[in-house]
C-alpha positions as CSV (number, residue, x, y, z in Angstrom):
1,X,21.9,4.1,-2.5
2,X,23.3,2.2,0.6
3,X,19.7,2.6,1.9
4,X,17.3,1.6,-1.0
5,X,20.0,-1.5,-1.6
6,X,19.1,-2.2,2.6
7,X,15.5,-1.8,1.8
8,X,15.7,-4.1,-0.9
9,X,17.4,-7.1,1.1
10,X,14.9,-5.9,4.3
11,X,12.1,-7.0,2.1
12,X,13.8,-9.5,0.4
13,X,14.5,-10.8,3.3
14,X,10.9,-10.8,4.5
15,X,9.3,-12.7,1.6
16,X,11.7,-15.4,1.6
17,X,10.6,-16.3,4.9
18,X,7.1,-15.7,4.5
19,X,7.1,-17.8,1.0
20,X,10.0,-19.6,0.9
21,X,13.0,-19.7,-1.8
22,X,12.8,-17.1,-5.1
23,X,11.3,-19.2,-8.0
24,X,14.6,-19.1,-10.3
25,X,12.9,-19.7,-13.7
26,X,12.3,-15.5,-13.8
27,X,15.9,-14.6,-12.8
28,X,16.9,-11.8,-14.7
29,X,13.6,-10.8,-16.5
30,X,12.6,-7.0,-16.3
31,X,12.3,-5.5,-13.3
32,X,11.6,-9.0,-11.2
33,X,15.1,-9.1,-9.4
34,X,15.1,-6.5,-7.5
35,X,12.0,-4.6,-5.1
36,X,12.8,-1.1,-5.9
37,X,11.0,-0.6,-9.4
38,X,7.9,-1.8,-8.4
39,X,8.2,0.3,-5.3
40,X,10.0,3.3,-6.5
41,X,7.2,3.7,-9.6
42,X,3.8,3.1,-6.9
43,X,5.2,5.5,-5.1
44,X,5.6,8.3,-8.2
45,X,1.9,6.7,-8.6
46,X,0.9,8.1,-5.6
47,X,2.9,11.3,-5.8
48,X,1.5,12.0,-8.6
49,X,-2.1,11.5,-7.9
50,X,-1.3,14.2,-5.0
51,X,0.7,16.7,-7.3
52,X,-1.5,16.4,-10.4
53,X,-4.8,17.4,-8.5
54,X,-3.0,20.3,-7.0
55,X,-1.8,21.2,-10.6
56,X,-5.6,20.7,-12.1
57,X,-7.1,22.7,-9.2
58,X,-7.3,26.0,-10.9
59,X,-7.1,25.2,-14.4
60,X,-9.3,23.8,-17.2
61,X,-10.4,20.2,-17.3
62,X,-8.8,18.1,-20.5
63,X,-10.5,16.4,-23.0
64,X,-8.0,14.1,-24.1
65,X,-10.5,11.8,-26.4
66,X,-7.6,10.8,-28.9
67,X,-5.8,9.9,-26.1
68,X,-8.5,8.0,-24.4
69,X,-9.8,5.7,-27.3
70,X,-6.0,4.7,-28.1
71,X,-5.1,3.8,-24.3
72,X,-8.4,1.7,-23.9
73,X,-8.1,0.1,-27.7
74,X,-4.5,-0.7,-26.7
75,X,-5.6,-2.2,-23.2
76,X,-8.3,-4.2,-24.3
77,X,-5.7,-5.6,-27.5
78,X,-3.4,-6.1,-24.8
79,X,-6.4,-8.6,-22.6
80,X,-7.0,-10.5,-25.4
81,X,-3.7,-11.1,-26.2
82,X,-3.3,-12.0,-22.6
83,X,-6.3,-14.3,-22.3
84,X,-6.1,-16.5,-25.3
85,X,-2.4,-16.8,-24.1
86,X,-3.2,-18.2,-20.5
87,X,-6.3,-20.7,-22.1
88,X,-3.6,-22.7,-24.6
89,X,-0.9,-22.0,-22.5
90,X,-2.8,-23.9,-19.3
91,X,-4.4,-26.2,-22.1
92,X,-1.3,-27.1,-23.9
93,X,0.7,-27.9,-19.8
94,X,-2.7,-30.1,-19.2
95,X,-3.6,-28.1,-16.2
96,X,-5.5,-29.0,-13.7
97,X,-8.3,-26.7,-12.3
98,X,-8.4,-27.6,-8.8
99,X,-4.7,-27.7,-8.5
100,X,-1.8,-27.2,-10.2
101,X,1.4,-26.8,-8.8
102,X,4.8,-25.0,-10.0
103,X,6.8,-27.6,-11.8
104,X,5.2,-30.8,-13.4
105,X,3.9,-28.7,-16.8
106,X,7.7,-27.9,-18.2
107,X,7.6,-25.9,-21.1
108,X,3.9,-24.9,-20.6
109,X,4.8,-23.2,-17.3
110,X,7.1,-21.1,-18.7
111,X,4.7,-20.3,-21.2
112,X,2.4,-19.3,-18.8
113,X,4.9,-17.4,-16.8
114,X,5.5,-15.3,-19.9
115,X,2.3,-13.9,-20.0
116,X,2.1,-13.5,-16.2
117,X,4.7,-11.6,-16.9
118,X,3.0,-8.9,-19.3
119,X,0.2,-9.0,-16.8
120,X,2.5,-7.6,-13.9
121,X,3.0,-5.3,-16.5
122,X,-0.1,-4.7,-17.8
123,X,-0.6,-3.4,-13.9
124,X,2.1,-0.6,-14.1
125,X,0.5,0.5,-17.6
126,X,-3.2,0.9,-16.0
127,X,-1.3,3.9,-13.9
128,X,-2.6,5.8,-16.3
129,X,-6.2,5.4,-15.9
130,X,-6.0,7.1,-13.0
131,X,-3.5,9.9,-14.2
132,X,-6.1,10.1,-16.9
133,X,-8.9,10.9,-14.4
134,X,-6.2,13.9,-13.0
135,X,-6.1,15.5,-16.0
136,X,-9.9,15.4,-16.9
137,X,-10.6,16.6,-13.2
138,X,-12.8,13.4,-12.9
139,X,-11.7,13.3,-8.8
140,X,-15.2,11.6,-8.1
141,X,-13.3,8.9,-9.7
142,X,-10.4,8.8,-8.1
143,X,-11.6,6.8,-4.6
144,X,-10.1,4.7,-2.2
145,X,-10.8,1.7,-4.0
146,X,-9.6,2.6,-7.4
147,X,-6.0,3.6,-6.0
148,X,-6.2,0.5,-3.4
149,X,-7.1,-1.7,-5.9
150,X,-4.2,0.0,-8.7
151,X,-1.0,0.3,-6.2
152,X,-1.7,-2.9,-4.2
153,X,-2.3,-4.9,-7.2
154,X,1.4,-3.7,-8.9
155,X,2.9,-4.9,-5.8
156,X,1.5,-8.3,-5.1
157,X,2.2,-9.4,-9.4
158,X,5.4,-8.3,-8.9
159,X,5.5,-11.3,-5.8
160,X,3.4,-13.3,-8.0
161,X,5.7,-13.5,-10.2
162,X,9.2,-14.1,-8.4
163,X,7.6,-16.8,-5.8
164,X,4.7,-18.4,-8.0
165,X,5.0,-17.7,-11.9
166,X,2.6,-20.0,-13.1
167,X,0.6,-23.3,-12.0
168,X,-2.6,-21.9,-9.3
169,X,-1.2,-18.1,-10.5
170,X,-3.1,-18.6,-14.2
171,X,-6.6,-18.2,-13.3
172,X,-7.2,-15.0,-11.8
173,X,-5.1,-13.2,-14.7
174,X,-7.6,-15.3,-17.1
175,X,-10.6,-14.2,-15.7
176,X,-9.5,-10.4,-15.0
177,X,-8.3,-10.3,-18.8
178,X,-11.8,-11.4,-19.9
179,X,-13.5,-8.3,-17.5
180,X,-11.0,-6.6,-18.7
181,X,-12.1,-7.0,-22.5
182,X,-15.4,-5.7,-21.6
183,X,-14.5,-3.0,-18.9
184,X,-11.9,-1.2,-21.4
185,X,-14.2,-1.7,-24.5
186,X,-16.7,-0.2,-22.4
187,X,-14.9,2.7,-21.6
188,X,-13.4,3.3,-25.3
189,X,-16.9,3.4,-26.5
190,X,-17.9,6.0,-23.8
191,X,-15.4,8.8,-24.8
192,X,-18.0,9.3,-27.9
193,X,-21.4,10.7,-26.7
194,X,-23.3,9.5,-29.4
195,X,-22.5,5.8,-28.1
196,X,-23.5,6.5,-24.5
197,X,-27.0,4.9,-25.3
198,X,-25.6,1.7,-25.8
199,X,-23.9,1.8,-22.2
200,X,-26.6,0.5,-20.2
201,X,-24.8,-2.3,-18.7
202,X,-22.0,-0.6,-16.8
203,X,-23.7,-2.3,-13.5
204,X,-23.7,-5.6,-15.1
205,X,-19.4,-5.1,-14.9
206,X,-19.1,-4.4,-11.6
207,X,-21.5,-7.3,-10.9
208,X,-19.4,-9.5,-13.2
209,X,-16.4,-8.2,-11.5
210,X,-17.7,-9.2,-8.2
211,X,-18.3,-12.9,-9.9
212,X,-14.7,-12.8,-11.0
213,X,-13.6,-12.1,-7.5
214,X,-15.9,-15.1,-5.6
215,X,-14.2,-17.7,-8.4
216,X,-11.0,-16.7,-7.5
217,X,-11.0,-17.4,-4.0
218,X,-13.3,-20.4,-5.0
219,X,-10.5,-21.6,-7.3
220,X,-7.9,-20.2,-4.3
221,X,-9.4,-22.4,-1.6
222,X,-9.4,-25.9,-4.0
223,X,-6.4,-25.8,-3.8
224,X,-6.7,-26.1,0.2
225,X,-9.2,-28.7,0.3
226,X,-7.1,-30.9,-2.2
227,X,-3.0,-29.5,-2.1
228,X,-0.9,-30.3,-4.4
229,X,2.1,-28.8,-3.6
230,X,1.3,-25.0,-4.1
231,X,2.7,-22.9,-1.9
232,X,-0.3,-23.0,1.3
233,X,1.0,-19.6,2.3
234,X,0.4,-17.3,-1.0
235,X,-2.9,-19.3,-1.2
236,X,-3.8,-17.8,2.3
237,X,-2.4,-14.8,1.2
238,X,-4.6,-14.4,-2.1
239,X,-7.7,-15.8,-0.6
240,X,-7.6,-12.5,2.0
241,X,-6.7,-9.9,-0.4
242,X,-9.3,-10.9,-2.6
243,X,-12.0,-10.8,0.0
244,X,-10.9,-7.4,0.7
245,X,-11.6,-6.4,-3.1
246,X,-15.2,-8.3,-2.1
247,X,-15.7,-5.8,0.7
248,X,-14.5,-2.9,-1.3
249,X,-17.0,-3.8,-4.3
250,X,-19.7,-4.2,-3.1
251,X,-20.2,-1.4,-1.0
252,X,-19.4,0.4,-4.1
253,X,-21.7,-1.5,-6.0
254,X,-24.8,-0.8,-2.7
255,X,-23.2,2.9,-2.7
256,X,-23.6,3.2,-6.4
257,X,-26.5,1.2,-7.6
């Protein structure tokens, strides 16, 4: 215990100086005070990806289509919920596309911070797309940028949401609920074979998530050219881990299509 509380502080420690003081309005709210969740759970994540295809080796694939049309009904309920949330939440606080910063939309920002919330969340639930994938022996599936993209994205929310809960934060989450919409649907409707005719425009998502990804650092960078007071550091930070997603899409997309 002495060790993971050390940990804890060690990278506590670490993002405080990278991003400055803890944003207090999430103080207390689950699983934002301390590291170790977020940490503890991407690493059974991982763990399990490893075991699970060791388990699967010798053994039948599952079907698991009940399953599978609940867990991608219940994620794509889940994004809309989620992106009607962030649009009159950021239209009720009077946002500011370019720039908005952390404090001057009161009531709104907390709002908005709420939802953030379920979206950090939302990334610990989406685990299971890939332990879905284990258990029907789809290991084509499982590649380097579908766990990247899973773990890393867990971690960073959980930073999103202690240092910037709201303001710039809202409109990646917006536009990835809306993919997310169609991605999920998409998959829901391709556990039943009969639909699989309809499905012609999986290459249109990953184009549209490649779109989502250029307006985020788009919108990321605004806030560069014209600051208002958002941290310059996490803006950095975002703009390079989105370009890596860039990279990583599109030589899927070349790779694929």
């Amino acid at each position: 215990m002495e060790l993971l509380k050390a940990f804890d502080d060690e990278i506590n420690a670490f993002l405080v100086n990278m991003f400055g003081p803890r944003d207090s309005q999430v103080r207390g709210w689950f699983m934002l005070d301390s590291y170790l969740p977020t940490f503890s759970l991407t690493v059974m994540y991982l763990l399990s990806i490893w075991l699970g295809n060791k388990c699967v080796k010798n053994r039948p694939a599952l079907s698991l289509r009940s399953i599978l049309t609940l867990y991608n009904l219940g994620i794509t309920l889940l994004s809309m919920y989620m992106l009607a949330e962030l649009i009159l939440s950021s239209w009720e606080g009077g946002y500011n596309l370019q720039c908005q910063d952390l404090t001057s939309a009161g009531e709104a920002d907390v709002r908005v911070a709420k939802v953030l919330w379920w979206y950090y969340f939302s990334k610990l639930i989406e685990f299971l797309d890939t332990i879905l994938f284990v258990l029907r022996k789809k290991t084509s599936q499982i590649t380097f940028l579908h766990v990247y993209h899973h773990a890393s994205m867990f971690n960073i929310w959980w930073c999103v949401l202690n240092w910037i809960p709201c303001g710039q934060s809202f409109f990646g989450p917006t536009l990835n609920s809306f993919i997310h919409i169609l991605m999920y649907s998409y998959y829901g409707l391709s556990v039943f074979t009969s639909m699989h005719k309809y499905l012609w425009w999986k290459k249109f998502l990953t184009q549209a998530q490649l779109v989502q990804f250029v307006l985020t650092i788009t919108h990321t960078m605004s806030a560069i050219v014209k600051p208002c007071g958002f941290p310059f550091g996490c803006l950095i930070f975002q703009s390079s881990y989105m370009l890596t997603l860039v990279i990583l899409f599109l030589n899927f997309y070349f790779q694929t299509y």
